[in-house]
TORPA-4810 file (N, C-alpha, C, O; in nm, 3 decimals):
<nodes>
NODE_1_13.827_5.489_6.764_13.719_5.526_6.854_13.590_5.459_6.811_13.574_5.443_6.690_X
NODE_2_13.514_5.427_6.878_13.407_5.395_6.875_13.274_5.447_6.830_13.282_5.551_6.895_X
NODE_3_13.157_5.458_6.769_13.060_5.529_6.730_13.014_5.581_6.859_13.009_5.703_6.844_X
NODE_4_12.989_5.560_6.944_12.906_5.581_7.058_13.024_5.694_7.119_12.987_5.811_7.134_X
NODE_5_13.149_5.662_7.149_13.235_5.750_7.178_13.216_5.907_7.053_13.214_6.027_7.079_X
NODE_6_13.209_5.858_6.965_13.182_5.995_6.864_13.083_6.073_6.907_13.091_6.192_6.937_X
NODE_7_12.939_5.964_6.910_12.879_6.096_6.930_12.839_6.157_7.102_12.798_6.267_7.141_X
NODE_8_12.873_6.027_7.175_12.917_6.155_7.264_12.974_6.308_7.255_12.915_6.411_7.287_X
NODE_9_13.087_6.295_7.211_13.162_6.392_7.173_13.117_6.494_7.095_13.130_6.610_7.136_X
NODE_10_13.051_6.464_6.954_12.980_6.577_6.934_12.900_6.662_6.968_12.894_6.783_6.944_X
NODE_11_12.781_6.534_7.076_12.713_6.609_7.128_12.760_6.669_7.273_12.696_6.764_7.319_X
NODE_12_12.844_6.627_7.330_12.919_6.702_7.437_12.960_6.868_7.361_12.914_6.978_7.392_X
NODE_13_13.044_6.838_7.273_13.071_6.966_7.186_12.992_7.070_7.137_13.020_7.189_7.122_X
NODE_14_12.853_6.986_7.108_12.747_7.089_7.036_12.685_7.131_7.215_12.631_7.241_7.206_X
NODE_15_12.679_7.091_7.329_12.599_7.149_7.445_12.743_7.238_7.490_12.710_7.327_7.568_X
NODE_16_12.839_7.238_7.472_12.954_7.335_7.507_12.939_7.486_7.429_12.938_7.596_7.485_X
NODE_17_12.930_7.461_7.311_12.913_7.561_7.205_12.769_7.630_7.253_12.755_7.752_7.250_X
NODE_18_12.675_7.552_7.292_12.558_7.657_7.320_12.548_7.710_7.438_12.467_7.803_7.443_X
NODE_19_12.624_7.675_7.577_12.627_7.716_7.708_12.700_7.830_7.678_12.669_7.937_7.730_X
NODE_20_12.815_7.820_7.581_12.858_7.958_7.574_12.801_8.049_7.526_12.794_8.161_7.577_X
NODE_21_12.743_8.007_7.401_12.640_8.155_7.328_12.531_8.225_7.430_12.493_8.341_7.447_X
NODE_22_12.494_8.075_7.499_12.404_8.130_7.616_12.478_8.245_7.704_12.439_8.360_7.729_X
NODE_23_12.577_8.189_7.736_12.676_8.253_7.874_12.689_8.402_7.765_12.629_8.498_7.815_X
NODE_24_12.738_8.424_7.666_12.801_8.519_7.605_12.648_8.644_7.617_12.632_8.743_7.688_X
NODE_25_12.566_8.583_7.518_12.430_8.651_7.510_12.382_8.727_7.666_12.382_8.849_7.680_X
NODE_26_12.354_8.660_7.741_12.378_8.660_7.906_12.424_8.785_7.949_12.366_8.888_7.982_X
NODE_27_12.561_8.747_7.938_12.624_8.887_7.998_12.663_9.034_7.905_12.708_9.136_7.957_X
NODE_28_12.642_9.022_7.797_12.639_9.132_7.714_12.475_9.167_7.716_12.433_9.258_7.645_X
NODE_29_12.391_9.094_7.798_12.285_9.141_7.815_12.279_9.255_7.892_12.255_9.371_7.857_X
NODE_30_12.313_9.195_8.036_12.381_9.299_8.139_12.430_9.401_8.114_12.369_9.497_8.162_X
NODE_31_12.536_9.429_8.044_12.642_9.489_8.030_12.541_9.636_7.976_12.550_9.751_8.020_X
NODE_32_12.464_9.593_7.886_12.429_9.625_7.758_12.296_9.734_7.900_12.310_9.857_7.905_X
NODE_33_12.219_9.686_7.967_12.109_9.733_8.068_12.154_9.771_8.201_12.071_9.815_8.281_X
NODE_34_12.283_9.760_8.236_12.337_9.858_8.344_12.320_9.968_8.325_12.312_10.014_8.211_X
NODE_35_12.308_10.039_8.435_12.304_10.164_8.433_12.395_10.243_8.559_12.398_10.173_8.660_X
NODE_36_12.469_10.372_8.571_12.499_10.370_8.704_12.447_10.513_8.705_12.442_10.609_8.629_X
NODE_37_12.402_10.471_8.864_12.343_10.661_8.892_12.461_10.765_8.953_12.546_10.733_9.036_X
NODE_38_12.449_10.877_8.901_12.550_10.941_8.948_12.472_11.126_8.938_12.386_11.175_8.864_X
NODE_39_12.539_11.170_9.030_12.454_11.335_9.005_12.547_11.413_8.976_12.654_11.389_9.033_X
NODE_40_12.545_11.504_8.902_12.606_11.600_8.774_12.733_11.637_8.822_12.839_11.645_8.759_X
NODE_41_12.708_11.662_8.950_12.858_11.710_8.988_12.943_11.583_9.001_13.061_11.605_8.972_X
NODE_42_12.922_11.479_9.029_12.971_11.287_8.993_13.012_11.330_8.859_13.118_11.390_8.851_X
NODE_43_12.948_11.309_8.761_12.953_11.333_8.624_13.024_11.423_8.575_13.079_11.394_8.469_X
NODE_44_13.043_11.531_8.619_13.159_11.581_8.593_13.327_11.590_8.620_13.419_11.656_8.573_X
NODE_45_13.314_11.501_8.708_13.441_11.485_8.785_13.462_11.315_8.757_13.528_11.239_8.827_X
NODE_46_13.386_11.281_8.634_13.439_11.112_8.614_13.585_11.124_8.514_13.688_11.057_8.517_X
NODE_47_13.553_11.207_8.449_13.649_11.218_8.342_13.643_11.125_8.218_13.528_11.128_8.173_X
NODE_48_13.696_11.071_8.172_13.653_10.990_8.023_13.599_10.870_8.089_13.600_10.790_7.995_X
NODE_49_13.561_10.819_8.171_13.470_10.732_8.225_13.328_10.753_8.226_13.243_10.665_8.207_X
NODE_50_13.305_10.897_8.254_13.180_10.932_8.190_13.102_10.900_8.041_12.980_10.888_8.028_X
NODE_51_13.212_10.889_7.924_13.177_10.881_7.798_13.143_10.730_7.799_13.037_10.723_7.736_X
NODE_52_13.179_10.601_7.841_13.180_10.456_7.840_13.053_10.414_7.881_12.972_10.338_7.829_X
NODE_53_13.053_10.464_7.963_12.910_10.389_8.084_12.778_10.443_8.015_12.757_10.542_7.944_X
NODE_54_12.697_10.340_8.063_12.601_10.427_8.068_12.476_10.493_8.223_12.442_10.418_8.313_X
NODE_55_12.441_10.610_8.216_12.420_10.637_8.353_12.293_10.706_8.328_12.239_10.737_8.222_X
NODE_56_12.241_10.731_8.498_12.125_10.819_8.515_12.149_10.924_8.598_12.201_10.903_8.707_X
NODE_57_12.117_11.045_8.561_12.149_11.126_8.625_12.010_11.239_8.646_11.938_11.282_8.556_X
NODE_58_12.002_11.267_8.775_11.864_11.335_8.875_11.923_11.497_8.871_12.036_11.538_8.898_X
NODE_59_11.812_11.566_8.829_11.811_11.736_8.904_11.635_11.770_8.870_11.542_11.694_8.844_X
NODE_60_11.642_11.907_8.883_11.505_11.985_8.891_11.549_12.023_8.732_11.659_12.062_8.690_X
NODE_61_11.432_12.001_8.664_11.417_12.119_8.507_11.452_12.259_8.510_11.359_12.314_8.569_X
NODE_62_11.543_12.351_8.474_11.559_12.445_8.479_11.449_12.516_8.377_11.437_12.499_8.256_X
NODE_63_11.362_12.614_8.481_11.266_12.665_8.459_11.264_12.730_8.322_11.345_12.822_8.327_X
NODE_64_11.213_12.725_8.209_11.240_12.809_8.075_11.320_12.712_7.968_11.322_12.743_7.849_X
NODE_65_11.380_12.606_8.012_11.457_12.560_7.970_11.392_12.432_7.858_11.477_12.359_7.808_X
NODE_66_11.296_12.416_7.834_11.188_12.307_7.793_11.176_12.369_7.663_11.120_12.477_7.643_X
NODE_67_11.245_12.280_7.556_11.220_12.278_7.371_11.169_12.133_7.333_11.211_12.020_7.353_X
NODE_68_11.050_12.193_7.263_11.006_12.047_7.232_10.992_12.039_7.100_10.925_12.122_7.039_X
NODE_69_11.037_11.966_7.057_11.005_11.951_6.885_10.994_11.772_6.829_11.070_11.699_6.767_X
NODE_70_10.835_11.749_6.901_10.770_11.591_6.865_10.819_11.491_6.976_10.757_11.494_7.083_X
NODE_71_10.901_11.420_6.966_10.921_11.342_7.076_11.053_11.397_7.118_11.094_11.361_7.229_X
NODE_72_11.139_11.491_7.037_11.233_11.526_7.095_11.259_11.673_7.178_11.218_11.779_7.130_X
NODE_73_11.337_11.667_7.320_11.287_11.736_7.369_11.466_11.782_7.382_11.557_11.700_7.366_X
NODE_74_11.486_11.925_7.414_11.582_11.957_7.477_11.558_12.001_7.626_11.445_12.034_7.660_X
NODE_75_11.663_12.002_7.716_11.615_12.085_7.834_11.749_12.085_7.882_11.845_12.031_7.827_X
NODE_76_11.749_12.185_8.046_11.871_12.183_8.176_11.830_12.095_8.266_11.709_12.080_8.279_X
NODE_77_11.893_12.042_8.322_11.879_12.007_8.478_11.956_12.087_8.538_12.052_12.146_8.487_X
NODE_78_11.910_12.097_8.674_11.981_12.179_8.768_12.023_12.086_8.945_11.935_12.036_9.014_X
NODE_79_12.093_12.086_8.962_12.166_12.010_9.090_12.232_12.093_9.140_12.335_12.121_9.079_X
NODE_80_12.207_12.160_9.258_12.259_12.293_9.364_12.300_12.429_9.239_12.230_12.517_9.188_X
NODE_81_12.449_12.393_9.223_12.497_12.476_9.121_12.555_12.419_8.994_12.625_12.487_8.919_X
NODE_82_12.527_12.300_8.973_12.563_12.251_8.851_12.443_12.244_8.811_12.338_12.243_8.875_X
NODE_83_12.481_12.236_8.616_12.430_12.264_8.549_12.390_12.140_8.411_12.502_12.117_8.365_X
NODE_84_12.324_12.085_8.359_12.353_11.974_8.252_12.243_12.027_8.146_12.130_12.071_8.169_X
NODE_85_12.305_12.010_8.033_12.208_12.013_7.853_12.171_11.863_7.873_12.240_11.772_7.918_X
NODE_86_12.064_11.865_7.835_11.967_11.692_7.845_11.899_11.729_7.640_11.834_11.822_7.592_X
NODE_87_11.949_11.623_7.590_11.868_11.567_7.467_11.839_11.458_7.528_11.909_11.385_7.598_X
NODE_88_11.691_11.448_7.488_11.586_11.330_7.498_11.575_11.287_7.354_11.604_11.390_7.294_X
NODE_89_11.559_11.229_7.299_11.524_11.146_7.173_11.493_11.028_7.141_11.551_10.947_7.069_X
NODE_90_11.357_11.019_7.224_11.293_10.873_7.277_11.173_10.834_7.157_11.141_10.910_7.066_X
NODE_91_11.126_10.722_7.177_11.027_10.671_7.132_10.884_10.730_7.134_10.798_10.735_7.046_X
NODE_92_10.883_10.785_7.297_10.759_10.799_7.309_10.789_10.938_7.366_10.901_10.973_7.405_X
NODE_93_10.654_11.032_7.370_10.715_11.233_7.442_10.710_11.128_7.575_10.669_11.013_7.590_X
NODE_94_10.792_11.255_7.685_10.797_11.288_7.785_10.669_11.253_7.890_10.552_11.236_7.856_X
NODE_95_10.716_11.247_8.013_10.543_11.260_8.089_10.480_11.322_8.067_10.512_11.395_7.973_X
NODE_96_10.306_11.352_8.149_10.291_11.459_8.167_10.338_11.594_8.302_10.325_11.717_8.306_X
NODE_97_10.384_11.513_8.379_10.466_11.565_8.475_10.609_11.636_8.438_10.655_11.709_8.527_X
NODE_98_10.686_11.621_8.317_10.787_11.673_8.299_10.728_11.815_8.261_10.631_11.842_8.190_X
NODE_99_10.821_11.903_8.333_10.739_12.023_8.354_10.909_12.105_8.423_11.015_12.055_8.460_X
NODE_100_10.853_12.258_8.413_10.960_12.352_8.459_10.954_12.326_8.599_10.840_12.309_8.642_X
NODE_101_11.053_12.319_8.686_11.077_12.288_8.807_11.061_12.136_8.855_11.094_12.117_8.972_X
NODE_102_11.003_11.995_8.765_11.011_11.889_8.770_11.132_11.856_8.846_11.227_11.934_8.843_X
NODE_103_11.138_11.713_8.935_11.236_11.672_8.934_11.221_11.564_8.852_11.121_11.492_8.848_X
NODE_104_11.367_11.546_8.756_11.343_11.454_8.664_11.481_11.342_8.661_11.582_11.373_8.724_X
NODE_105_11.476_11.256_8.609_11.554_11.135_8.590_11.596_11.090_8.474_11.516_11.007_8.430_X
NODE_106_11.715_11.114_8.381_11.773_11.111_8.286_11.849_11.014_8.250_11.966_11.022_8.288_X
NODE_107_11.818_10.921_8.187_11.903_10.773_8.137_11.972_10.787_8.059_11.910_10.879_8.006_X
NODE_108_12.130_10.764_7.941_12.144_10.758_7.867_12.291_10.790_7.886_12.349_10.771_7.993_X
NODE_109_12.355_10.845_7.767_12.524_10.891_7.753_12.549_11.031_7.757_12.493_11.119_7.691_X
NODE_110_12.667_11.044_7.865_12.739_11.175_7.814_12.828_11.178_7.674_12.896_11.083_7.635_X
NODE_111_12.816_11.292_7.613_12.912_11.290_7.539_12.981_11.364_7.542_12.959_11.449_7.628_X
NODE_112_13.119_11.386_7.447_13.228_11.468_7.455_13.155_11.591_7.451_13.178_11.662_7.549_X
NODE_113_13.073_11.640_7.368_13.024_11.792_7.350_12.985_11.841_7.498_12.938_11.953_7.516_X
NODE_114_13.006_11.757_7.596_12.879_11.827_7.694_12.774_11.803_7.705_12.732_11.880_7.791_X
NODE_115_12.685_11.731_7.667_12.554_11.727_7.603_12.536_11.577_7.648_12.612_11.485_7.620_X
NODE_116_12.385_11.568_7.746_12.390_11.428_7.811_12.250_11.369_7.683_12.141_11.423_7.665_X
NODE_117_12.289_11.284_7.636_12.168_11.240_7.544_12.082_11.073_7.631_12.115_10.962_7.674_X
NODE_118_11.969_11.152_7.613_11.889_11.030_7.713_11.817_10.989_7.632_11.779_11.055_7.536_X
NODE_119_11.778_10.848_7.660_11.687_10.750_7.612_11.543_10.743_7.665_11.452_10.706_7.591_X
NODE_120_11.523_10.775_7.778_11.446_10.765_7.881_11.433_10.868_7.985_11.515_10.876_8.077_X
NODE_121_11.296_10.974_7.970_11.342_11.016_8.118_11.219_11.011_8.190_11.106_10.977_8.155_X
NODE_122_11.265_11.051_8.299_11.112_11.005_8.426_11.091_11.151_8.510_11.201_11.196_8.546_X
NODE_123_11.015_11.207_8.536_10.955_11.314_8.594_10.823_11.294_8.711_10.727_11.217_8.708_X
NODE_124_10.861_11.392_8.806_10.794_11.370_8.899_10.754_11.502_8.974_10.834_11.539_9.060_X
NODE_125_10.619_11.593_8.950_10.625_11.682_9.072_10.610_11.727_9.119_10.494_11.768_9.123_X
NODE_126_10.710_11.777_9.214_10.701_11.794_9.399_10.586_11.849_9.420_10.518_11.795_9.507_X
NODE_127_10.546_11.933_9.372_10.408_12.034_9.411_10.283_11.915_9.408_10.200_11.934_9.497_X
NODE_128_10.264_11.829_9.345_10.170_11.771_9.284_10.130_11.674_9.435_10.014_11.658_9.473_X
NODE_129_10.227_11.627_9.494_10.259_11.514_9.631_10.231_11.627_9.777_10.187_11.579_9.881_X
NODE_130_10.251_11.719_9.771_10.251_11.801_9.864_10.119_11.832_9.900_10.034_11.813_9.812_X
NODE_131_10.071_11.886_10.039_9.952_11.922_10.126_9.884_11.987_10.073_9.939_12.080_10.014_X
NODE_132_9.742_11.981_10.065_9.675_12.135_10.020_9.709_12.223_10.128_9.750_12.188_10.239_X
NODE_133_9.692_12.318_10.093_9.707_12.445_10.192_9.573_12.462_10.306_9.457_12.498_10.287_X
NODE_134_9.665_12.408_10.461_9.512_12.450_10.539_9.489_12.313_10.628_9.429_12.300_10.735_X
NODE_135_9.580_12.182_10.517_9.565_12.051_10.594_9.711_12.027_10.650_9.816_12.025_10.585_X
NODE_136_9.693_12.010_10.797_9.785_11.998_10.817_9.862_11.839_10.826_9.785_11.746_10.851_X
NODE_137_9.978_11.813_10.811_10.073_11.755_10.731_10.030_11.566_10.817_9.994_11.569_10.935_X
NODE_138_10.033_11.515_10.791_9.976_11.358_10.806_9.881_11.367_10.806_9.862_11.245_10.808_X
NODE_139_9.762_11.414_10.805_9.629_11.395_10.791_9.593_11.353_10.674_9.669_11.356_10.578_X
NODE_140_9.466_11.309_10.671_9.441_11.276_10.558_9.351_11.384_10.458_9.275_11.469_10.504_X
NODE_141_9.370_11.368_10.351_9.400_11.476_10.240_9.227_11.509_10.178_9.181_11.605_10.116_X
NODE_142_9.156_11.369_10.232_9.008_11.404_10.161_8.940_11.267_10.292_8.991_11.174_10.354_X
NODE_143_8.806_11.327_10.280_8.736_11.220_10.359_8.622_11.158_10.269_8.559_11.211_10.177_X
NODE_144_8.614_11.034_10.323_8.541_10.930_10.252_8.351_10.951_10.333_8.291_10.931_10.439_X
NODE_145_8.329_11.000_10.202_8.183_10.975_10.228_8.119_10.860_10.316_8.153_10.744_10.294_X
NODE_146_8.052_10.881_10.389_7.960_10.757_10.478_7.878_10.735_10.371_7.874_10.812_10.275_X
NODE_147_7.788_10.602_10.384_7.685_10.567_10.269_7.559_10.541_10.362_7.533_10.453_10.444_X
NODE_148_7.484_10.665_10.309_7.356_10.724_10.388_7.273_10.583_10.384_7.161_10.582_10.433_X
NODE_149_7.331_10.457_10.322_7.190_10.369_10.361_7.147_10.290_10.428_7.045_10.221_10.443_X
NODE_150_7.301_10.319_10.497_7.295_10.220_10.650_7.392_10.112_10.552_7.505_10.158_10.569_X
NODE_151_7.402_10.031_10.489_7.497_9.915_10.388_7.592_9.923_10.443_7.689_9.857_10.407_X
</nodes>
């Protein structure tokens, strides 16, 4: 073979070897930041498919149900009549919206115990979005001062 034929070849070889690490890195990226949403009663009826994935799962805070100890929080969600234990054990606390009756949004793994452990959760609520009392419903919620200087 020829020199020029060589290093073709190597360097054909060395851009093969890195499309894959690329390609590999890539999709275990994915894999790794999927998430699938599913609501408790889903989640309970996955069966050991539940333990693999990782998912988000939505209810209201069961009222009373809020232990906080630093960034880690325990709580319920509630979805009609199901029921879920939520460990949080994040980086940063909770909103300030996570609150008793919140609806909240729970990222992370079920595990065998029962016990959904989240990475992330998101809170939002309802009372907070809703009408004052007295305005009625599309209107607008406050009025904008005129500017007395004629401008």
């Amino acid at each position: 073979m020829s020199s020029q034929t060589t290093k073709f070849l190597k360097f054909g070889s060395a851009m093969v070897a890195i499309l894959l690490a690329l390609g590999y890195l890539a999709y275990t990226g994915v894999q790794e930041s999927k998430s699938y949403y599913v609501t408790i009663k889903e989640l309970r009826g996955m069966g050991d498919g539940a333990y693999t994935k990782r998912l988000r799962v939505a209810g209201n805070v069961q009222p009373g149900s809020i232990r906080r100890s630093g960034t880690n929080v325990n709580f319920v969600l509630v979805e009609t009549d199901q029921t879920l234990n939520v460990v949080y054990n994040g980086t940063e606390p909770p909103p300030d919206t996570f609150k008793d009756d919140a609806q909240a949004l729970a990222e992370g793994k079920f595990d065998r115990d029962g016990v959904f452990y989240a990475k992330q959760i998101q809170a939002k609520c309802a009372s907070k979005y809703a009408p004052q009392k007295g305005t009625p419903a599309g209107s607008s919620m406050t009025a904008i001062p005129s500017n007395s200087s004629g401008n």
